[in-house]
RODO-2510 file (C-alpha; in nm, 4 decimals, decimal comma):
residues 403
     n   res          X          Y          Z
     1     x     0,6564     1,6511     2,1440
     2     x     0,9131     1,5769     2,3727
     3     x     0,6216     1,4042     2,6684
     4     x     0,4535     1,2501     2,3707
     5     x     0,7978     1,0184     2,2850
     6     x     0,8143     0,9630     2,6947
     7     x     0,4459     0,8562     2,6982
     8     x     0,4941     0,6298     2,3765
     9     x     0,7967     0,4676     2,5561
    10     x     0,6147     0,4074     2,8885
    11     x     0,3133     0,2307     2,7429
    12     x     0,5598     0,0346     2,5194
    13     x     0,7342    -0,0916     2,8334
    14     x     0,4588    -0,1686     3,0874
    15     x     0,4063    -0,5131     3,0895
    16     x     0,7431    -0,6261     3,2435
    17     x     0,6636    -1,0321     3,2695
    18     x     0,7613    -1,0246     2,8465
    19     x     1,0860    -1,1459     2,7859
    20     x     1,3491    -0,9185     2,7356
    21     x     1,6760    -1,1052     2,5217
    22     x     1,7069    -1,1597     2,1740
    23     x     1,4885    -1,4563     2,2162
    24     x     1,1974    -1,2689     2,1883
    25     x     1,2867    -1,1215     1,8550
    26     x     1,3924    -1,4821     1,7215
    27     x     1,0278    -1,5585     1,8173
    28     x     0,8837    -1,3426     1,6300
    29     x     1,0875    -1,4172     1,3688
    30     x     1,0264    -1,7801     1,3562
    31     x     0,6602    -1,6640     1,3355
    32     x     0,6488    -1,4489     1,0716
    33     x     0,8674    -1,7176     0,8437
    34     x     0,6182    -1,9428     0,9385
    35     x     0,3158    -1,6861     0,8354
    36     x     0,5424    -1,6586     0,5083
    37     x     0,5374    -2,0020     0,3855
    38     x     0,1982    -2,0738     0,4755
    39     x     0,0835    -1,7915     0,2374
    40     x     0,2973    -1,8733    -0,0034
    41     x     0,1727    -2,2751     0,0061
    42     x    -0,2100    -2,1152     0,0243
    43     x    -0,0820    -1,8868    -0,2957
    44     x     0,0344    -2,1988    -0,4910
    45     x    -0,2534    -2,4187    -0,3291
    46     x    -0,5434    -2,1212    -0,5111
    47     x    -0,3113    -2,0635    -0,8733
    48     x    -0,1056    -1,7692    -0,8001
    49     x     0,2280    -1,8994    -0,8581
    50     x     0,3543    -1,9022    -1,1991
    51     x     0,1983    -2,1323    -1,4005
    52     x    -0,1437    -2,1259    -1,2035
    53     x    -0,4993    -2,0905    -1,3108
    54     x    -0,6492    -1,9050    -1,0445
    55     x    -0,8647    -1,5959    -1,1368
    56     x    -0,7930    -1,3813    -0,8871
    57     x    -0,9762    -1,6001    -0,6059
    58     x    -1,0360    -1,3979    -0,3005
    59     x    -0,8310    -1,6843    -0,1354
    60     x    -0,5472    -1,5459    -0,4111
    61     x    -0,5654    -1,2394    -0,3344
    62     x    -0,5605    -1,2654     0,0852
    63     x    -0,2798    -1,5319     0,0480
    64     x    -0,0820    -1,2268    -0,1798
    65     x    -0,1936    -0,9877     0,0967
    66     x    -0,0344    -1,2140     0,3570
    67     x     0,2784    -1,2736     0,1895
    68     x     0,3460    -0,9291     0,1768
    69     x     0,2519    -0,8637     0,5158
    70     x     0,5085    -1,1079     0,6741
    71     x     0,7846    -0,9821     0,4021
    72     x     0,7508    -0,6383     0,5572
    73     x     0,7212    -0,7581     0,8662
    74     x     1,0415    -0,9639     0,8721
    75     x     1,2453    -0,6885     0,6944
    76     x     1,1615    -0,4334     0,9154
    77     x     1,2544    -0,6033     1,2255
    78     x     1,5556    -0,6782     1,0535
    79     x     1,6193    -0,3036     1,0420
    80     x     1,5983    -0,2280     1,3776
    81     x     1,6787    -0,5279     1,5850
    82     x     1,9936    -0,5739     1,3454
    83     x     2,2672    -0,5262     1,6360
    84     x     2,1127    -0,8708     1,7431
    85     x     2,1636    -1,0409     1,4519
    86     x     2,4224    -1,2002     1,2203
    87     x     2,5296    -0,8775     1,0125
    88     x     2,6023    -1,0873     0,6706
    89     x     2,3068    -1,2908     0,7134
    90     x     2,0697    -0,9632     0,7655
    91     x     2,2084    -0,7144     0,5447
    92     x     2,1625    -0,9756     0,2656
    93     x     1,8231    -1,0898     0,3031
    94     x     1,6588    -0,7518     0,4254
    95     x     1,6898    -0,6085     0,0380
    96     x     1,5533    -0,9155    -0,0769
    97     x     1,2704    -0,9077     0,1313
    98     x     1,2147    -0,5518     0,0439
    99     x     1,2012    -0,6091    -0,2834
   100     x     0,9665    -0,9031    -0,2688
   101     x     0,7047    -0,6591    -0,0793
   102     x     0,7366    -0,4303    -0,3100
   103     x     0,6685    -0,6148    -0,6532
   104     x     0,4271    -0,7791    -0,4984
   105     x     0,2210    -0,4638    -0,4220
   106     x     0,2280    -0,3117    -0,7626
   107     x    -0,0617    -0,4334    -0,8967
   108     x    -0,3083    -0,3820    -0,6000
   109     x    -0,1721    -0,0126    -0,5887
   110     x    -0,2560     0,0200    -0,9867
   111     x    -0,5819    -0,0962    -0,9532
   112     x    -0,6726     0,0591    -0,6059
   113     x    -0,5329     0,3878    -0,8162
   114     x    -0,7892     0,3592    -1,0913
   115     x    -1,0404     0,2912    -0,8517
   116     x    -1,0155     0,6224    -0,6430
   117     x    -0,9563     0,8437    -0,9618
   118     x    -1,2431     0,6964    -1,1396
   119     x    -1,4623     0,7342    -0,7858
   120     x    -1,3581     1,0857    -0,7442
   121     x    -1,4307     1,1797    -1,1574
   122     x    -1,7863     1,0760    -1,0790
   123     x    -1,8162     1,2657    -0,7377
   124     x    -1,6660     1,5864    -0,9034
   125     x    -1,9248     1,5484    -1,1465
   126     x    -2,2218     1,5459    -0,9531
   127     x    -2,3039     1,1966    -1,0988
   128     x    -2,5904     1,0403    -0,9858
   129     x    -2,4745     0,6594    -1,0167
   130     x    -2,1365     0,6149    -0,8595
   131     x    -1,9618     0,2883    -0,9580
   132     x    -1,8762     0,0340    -0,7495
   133     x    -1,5263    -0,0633    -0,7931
   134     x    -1,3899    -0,3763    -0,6708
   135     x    -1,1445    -0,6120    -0,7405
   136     x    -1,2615    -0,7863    -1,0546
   137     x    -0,9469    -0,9448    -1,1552
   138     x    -0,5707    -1,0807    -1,0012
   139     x    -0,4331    -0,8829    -0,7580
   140     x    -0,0985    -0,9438    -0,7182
   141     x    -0,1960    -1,2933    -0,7451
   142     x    -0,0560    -1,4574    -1,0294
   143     x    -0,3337    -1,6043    -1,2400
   144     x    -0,3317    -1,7988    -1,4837
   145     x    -0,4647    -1,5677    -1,7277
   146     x    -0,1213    -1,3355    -1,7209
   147     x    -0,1265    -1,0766    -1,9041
   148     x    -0,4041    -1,1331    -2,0857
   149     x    -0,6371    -0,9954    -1,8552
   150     x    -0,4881    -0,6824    -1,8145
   151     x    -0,4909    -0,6840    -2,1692
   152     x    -0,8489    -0,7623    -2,2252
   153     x    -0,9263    -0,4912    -1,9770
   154     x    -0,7390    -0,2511    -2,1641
   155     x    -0,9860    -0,2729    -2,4282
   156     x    -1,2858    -0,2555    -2,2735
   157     x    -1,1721     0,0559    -2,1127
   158     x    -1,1945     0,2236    -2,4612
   159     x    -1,5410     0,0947    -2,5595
   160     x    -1,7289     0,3852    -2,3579
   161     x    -1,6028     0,6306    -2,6080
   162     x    -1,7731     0,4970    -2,8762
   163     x    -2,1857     0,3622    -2,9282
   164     x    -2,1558     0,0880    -3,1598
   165     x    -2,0065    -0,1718    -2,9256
   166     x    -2,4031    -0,3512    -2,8207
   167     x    -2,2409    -0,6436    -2,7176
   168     x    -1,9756    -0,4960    -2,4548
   169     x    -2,2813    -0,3212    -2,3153
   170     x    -2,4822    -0,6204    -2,2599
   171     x    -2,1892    -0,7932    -2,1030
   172     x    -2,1188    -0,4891    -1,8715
   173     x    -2,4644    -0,4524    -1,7515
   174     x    -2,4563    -0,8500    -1,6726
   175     x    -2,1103    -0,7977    -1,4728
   176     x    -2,2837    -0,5106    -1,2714
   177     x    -2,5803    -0,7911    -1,2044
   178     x    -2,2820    -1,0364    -1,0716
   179     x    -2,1091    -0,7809    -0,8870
   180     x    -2,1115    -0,9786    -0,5292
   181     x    -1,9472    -1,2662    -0,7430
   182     x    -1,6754    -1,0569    -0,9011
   183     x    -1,3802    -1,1337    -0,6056
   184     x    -1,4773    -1,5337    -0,7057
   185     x    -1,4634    -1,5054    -1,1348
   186     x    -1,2683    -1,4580    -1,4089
   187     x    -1,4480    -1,1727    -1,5443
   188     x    -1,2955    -0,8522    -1,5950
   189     x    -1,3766    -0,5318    -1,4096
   190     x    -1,6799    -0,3798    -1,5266
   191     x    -1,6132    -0,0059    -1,6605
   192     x    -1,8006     0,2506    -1,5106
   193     x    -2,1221     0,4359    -1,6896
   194     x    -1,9793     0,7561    -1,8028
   195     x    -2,3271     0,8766    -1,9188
   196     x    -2,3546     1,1418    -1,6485
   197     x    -2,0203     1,2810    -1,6720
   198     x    -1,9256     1,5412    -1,9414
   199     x    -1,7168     1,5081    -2,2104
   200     x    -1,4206     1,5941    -2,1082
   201     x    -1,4406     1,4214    -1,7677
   202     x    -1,5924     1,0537    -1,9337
   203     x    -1,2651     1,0965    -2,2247
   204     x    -0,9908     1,2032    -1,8664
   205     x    -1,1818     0,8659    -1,7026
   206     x    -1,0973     0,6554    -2,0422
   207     x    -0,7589     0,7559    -2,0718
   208     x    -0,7100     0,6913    -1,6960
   209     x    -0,8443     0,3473    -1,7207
   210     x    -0,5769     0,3177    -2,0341
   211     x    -0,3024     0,4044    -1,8594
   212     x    -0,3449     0,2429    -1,5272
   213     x    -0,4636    -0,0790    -1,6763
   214     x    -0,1525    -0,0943    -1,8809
   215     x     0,0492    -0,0234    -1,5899
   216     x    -0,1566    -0,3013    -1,3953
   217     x    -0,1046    -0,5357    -1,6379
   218     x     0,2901    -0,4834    -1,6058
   219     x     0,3009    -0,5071    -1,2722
   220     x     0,0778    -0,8224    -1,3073
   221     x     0,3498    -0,9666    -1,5313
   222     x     0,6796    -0,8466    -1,3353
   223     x     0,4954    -0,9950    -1,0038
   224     x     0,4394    -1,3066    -1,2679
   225     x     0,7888    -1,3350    -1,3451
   226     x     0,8770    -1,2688    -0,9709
   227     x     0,7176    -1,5783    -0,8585
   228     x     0,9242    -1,7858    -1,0978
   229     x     1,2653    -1,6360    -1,0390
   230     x     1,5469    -1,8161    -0,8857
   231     x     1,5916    -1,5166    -0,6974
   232     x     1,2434    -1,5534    -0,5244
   233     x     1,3611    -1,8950    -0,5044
   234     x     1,6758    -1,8189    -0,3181
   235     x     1,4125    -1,5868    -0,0346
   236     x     1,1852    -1,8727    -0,0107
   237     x     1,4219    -2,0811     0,0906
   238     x     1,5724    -1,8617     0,3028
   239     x     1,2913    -1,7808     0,5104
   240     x     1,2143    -2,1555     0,5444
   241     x     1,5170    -2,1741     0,6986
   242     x     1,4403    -1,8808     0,9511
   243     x     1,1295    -2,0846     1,0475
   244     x     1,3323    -2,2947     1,2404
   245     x     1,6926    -2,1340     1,2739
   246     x     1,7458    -1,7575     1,3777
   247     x     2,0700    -1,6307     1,3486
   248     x     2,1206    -1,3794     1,5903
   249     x     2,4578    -1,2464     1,7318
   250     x     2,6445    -1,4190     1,9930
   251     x     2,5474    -1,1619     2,2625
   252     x     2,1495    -1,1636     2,1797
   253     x     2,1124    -1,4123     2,4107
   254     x     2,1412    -1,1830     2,6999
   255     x     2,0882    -0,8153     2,5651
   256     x     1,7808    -0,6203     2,6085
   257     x     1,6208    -0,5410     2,2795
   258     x     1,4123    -0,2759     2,4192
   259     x     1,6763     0,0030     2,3945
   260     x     1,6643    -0,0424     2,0170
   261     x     1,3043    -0,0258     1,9759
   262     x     1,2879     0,2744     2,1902
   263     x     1,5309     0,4346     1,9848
   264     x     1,3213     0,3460     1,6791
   265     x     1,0284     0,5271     1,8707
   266     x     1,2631     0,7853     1,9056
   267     x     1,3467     0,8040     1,5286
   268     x     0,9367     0,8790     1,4402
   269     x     0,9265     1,1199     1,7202
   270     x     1,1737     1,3212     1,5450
   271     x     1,0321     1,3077     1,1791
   272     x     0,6977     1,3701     1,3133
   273     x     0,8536     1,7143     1,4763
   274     x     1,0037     1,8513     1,1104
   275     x     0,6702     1,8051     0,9474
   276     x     0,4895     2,1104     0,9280
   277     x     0,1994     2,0148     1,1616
   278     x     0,1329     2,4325     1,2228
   279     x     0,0433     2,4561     0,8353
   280     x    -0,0851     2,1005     0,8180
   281     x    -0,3273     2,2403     1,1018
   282     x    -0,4694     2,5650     0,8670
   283     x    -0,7349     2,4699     0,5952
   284     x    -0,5293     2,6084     0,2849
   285     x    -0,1412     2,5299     0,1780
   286     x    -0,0772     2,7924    -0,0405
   287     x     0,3422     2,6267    -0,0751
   288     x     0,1483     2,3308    -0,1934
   289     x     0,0426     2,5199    -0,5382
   290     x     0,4113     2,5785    -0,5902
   291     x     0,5121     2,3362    -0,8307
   292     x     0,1532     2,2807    -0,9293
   293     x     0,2532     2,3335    -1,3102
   294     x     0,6623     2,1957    -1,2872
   295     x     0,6957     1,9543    -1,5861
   296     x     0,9357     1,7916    -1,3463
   297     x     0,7546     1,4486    -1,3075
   298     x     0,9202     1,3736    -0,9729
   299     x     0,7345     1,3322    -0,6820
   300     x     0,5797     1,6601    -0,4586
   301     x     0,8572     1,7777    -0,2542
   302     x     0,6113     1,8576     0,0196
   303     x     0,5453     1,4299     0,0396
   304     x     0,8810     1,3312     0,0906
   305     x     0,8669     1,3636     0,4191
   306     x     0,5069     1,2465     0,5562
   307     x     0,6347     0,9196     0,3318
   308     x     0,8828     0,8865     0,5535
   309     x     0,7223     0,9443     0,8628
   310     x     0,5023     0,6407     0,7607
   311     x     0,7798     0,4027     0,6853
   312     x     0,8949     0,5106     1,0587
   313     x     0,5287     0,4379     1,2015
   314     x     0,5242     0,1089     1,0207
   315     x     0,8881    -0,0135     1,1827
   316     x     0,8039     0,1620     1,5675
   317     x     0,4530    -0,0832     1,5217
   318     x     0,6619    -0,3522     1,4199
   319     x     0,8888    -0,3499     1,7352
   320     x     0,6014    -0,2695     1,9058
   321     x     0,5353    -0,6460     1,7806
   322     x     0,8509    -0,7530     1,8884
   323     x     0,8362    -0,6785     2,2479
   324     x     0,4702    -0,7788     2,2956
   325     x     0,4145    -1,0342     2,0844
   326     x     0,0305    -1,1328     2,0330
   327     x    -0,0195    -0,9978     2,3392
   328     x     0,0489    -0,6078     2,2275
   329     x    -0,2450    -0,3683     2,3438
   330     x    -0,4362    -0,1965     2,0792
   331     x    -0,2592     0,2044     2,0620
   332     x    -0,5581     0,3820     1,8729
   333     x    -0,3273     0,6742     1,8471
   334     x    -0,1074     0,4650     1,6380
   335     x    -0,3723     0,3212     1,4257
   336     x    -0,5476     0,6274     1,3438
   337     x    -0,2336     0,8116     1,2783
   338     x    -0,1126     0,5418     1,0169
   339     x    -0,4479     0,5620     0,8776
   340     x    -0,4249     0,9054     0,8155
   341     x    -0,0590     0,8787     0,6563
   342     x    -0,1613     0,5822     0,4169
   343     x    -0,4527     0,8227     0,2598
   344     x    -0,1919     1,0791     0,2774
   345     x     0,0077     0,7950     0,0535
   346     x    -0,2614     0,7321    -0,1811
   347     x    -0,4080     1,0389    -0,2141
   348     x    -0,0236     1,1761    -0,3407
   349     x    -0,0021     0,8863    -0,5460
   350     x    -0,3367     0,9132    -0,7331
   351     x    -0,2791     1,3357    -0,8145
   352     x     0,0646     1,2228    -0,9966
   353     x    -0,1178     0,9858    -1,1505
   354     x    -0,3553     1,2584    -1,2721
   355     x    -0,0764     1,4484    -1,3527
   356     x     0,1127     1,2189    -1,5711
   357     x    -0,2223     1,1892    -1,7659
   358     x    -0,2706     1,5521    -1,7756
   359     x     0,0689     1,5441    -2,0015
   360     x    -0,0212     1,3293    -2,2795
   361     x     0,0511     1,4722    -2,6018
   362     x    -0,2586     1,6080    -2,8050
   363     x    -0,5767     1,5735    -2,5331
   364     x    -0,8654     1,7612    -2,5899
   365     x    -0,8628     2,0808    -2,3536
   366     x    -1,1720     1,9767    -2,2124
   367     x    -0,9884     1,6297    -2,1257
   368     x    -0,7136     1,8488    -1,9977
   369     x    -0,9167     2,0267    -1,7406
   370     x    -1,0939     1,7634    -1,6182
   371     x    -0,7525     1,6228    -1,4780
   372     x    -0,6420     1,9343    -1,3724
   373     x    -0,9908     1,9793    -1,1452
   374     x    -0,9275     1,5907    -1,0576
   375     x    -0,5225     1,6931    -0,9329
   376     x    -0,6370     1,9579    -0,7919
   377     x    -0,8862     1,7161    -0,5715
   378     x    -0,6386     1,4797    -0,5044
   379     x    -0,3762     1,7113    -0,3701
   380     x    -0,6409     1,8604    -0,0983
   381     x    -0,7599     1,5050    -0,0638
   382     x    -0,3692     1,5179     0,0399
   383     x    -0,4285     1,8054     0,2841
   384     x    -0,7283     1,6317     0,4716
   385     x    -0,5261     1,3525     0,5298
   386     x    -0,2043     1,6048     0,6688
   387     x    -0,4684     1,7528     0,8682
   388     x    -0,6731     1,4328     1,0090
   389     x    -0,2712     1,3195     1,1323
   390     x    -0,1851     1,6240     1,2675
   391     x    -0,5242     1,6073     1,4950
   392     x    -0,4661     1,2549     1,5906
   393     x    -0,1270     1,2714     1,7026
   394     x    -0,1558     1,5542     1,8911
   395     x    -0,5227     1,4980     2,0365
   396     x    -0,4879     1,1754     2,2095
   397     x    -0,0932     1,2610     2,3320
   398     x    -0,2388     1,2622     2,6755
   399     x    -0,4201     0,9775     2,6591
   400     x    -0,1673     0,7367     2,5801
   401     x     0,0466     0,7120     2,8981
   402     x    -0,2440     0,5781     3,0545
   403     x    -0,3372     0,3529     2,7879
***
């Protein structure tokens, strides 16, 4: 491990014409604000602020995406390039930002959630017609619609469990007819055709749907209320200012930022060496059964740590960004490696999702298994992902230094 963090650091530092003073991290800077208030004009311009219309427009929903992206983005660098930088003036944005990121990403991760569950029901099942989910409604986008279309949702998520609903059949067989057109319209997220899966599985896919949709439409709402805050306010209009004024520390001027994104480097390097890559590299994880059945609703203590690790991927890539500006070179180890940790993510995310839904008072048993055989997926959905990291990472160590 120790010639993989050299290797990382001599690729990072090869092209020596890039400047090397704070200026080059109040360039970036002044970039990313500007990326930040162009999304957010582009989120107003398509009706995801507050009191827009928008449905969810695909335009909505990449301006949301962007807005996030340069929040994280700016925060991070924040984080590590802080020595260079007025202390009052980062420590009390950075939060802000973080915050902003986050409630803003609530929603997609609901829905995205539902999605992989509902996928992964119909593959357990051996179901011949696998649904096609896709973003129906907002994302993180603020429409107009609020709440109500999480609401509507809601509903329609029960209908499967009964027959005499004729007319919400009719309209979900004409949604699956205008499923290209989905990202573009109002119309709600088709529900998928349970008719192949058992009992049990079609009732744990219905209560899923419930729950998730609920939680979707909360986020929807908080992101909603978010968007109108004076405290959103206060970050826009603090980031406009960092479009055009970085405040960085009087020395900046003429210190190299590199030894602070190295040591950044160096921060991943040691995460990535206490995970358990030797038992991430082995097919079974018996520890991982452990606390299978804890009523403790707290994450998987075995996660903690790979979470980490991609927080600390996501900041070395964003000094990586720093240093190199547009011109940084492609690191495939890098990109394949945070693939691997954001399935990792997801996967984790959608078992305690199962979870949770396995604990609802009074389910049928049948409903009961079914999310216990969907957990059970998820959490060696969880493994895969350990084990496709643990191959990259180590597997292209000694291509990198010549990269």
């Amino acid at each position: 491990m120790a010639q993989q963090h050299h290797d990382l650091t001599d690729s990072a530092a090869a092209p020596a014409a890039l400047p090397v003073t704070g200026e080059a991290l109040a360039g970036y800077l002044r970039g990313q604000a500007t990326e930040f208030l162009r999304a957010l004009r582009l989120h107003r311009e398509t009706g995801g602020g507050p009191n827009g219309s928008g449905g969810g427009t695909a335009d909505a929903v990449d301006a949301a995406r962007a807005l996030r992206r340069s929040a994280r983005r700016i925060s991070g660098s924040l984080h590590t390039f802080r020595p260079l930088l007025d202390p009052g003036w980062s420590e009390e944005i950075r939060p802000e930002l973080a915050w902003l990121s986050g409630t803003l990403a609530l929603e997609h991760a609901c829905e995205s959630r539902l999605d992989r569950l509902l996928l992964a029901l119909h593959r357990l099942s051996g179901a011949t017609t696998v649904p096609t989910q896709t973003s129906g409604t907002a994302t993180v986008t603020g429409t107009g619609s609020g709440t109500g279309t999480g609401t509507g949702t809601a509903v329609s998520a029960a209908a499967p469990t009964t027959t005499a609903a004729p007319a919400a059949s009719a309209s979900a067989s004409a949604s699956q007819r205008t499923a290209p057109q989905r990202a573009t319209t109002t119309a709600p997220r088709p529900t998928p055709d349970r008719g192949n899966l058992t009992v049990g599985a079609a009732k744990a896919g219905a209560l899923l749907d419930r729950q998730l949709t609920l939680a979707r439409t909360r986020a929807h709402s908080t992101a909603l209320q978010a968007l109108g805050s004076s405290r959103f306010h206060a970050v826009a209009d603090k980031v406009a200012v960092l479009a055009s004024e970085v405040p960085l520390a009087p020395h900046a001027a003429t210190t190299d930022p590199r030894p602070l994104a190295t040591a950044a480097e160096e921060r991943l390097t040691d995460a990535v060496a206490a995970l358990p890559l030797v038992t991430a590299g082995h097919p079974y994880n018996a520890e991982a059964l452990i606390h299978g059945l804890s009523p403790d609703p707290a994450p998987h203590p075995q996660d903690a740590p790979w979470h980490q690790v991609r927080l600390l991927l996501r900041l070395h890539r964003y000094a990586l960004e720093v240093l190199h500006g547009s011109d940084a070179p492609l690191d495939v180890r890098l990109v394949s490696a945070g693939q691997a940790l954001d399935r990792h993510r997801d996967a984790s995310e959608a078992a305690a999702a199962a979870a949770h839904a396995a604990r609802t008072p009074r389910i049928a048993p049948a409903t009961a298994y079914a999310l216990g055989v969907l957990h059970a997926d998820q959490r060696h959905e969880v493994e895969a992902a350990r084990y496709a990291f643990q191959r990259s990472w180590q597997k292209q160590t000694i291509g990198t230094g010549t990269s």
